[in-house]
C-alpha positions in Angstrom: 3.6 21.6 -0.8 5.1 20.5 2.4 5.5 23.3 5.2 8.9 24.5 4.2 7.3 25.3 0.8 4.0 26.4 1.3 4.5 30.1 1.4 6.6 30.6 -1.7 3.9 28.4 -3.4 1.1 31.0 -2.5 3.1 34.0 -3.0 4.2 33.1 -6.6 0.5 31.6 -6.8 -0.7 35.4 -6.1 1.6 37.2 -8.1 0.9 34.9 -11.6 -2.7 35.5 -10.4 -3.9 31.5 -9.8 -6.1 30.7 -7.6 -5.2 27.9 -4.9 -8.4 25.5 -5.0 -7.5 22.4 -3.1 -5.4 21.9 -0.2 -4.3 18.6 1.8 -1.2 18.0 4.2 0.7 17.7 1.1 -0.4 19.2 -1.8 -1.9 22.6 -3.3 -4.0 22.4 -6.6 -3.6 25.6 -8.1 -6.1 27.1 -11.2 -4.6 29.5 -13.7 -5.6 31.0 -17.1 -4.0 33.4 -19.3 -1.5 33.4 -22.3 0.8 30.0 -22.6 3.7 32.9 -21.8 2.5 33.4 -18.2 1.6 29.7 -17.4 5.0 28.5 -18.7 6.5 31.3 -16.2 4.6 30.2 -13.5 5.9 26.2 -13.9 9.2 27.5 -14.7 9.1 29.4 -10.8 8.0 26.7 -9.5 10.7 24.1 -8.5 10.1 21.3 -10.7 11.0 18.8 -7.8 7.3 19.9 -6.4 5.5 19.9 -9.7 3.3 16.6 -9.4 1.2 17.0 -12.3 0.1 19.9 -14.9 -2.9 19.6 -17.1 -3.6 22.4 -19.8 -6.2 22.9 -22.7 -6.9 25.4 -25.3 -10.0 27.5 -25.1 -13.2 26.2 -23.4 -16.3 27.3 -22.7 -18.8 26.5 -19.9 -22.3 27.5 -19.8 -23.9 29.7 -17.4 -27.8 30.1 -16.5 -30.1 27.7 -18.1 -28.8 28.0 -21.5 -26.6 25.3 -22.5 -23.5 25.8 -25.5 -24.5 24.0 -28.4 -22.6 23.0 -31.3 
């Protein structure tokens, strides 16, 4: 994400509805959820020159409060 791309990175960021949660001189880390439909639209607007890494999962859960998930 150098300067000449960081503003189309945010825009399409905004309209697929991620959130940008880590910034450096170089780099955004963007956060999405939602069907594989609209995250494989997002990486397919996204130049794939910029596209450093992509890590995805299946459903997850996370625990709020003090109760814990238990299996």
């Amino acid at each position: 994400a150098d300067k000449t791309n960081r503003e189309e990175i945010k825009r399409l960021s905004d309209i697929f509805r991620g959130k940008i949660i880590d910034v450096t001189d170089t780099s955004y880390l963007v956060e999405m959820t939602g069907n594989s439909s609209k995250l494989d639209g997002f990486i397919d607007a996204v130049d794939e020159e910029l596209i450093v890494e992509v890590v995805r999962t299946g459903p997850s859960g996370i625990s709020r409060g003090s109760k814990g998930l238990s299996l």
